[in-house]
N, C-alpha and C positions, 0 to 999 in steps of 0.2 A: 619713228617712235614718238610718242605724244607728249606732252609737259606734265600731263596728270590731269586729276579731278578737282584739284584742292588752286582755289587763288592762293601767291603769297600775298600777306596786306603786312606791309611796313608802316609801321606805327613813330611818328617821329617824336614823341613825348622823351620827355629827362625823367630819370629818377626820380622821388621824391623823397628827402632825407629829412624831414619837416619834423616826424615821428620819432621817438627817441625808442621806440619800440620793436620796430623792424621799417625796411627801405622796401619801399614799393617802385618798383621797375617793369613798368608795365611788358616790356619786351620781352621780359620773361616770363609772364604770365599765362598759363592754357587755361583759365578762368573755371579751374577745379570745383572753387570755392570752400579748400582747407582753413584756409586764414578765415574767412568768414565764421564757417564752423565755429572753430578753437575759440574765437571774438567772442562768440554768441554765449553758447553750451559750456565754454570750460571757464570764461574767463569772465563769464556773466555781465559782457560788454556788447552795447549793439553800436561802435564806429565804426565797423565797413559794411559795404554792400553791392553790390552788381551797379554800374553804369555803364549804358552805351552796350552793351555785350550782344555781340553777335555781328556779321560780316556789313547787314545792311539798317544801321545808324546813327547816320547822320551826319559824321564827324569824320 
């Protein structure tokens, strides 16, 4: 039987509870980009946005 198609990539980043708005925890993140949305469109806020996203980089 094989491992699959999919690397896992372990990400060793903390939390970050800096925000009194919500906790960003990268390790839970599938990089949807709902919270951006919401940011953007509902809350007429541009502070988040996509870094580093996707398997290859840099980082």
């Amino acid at each position: 039987m094989t491992d699959g198609c999919f690397r896992k990539i372990i990400r060793e980043v903390e939390p970050d509870y800096s925000n009194p708005a919500f906790i960003n925890d990268p390790k839970k993140c599938v990089l949807c980009g709902r919270c951006i949305w919401v940011c953007r469109e509902r809350l007429n806020k541009n502070m988040l946005g996509f870094v580093h996203r996707g398997v290859v980089t840099g980082w």
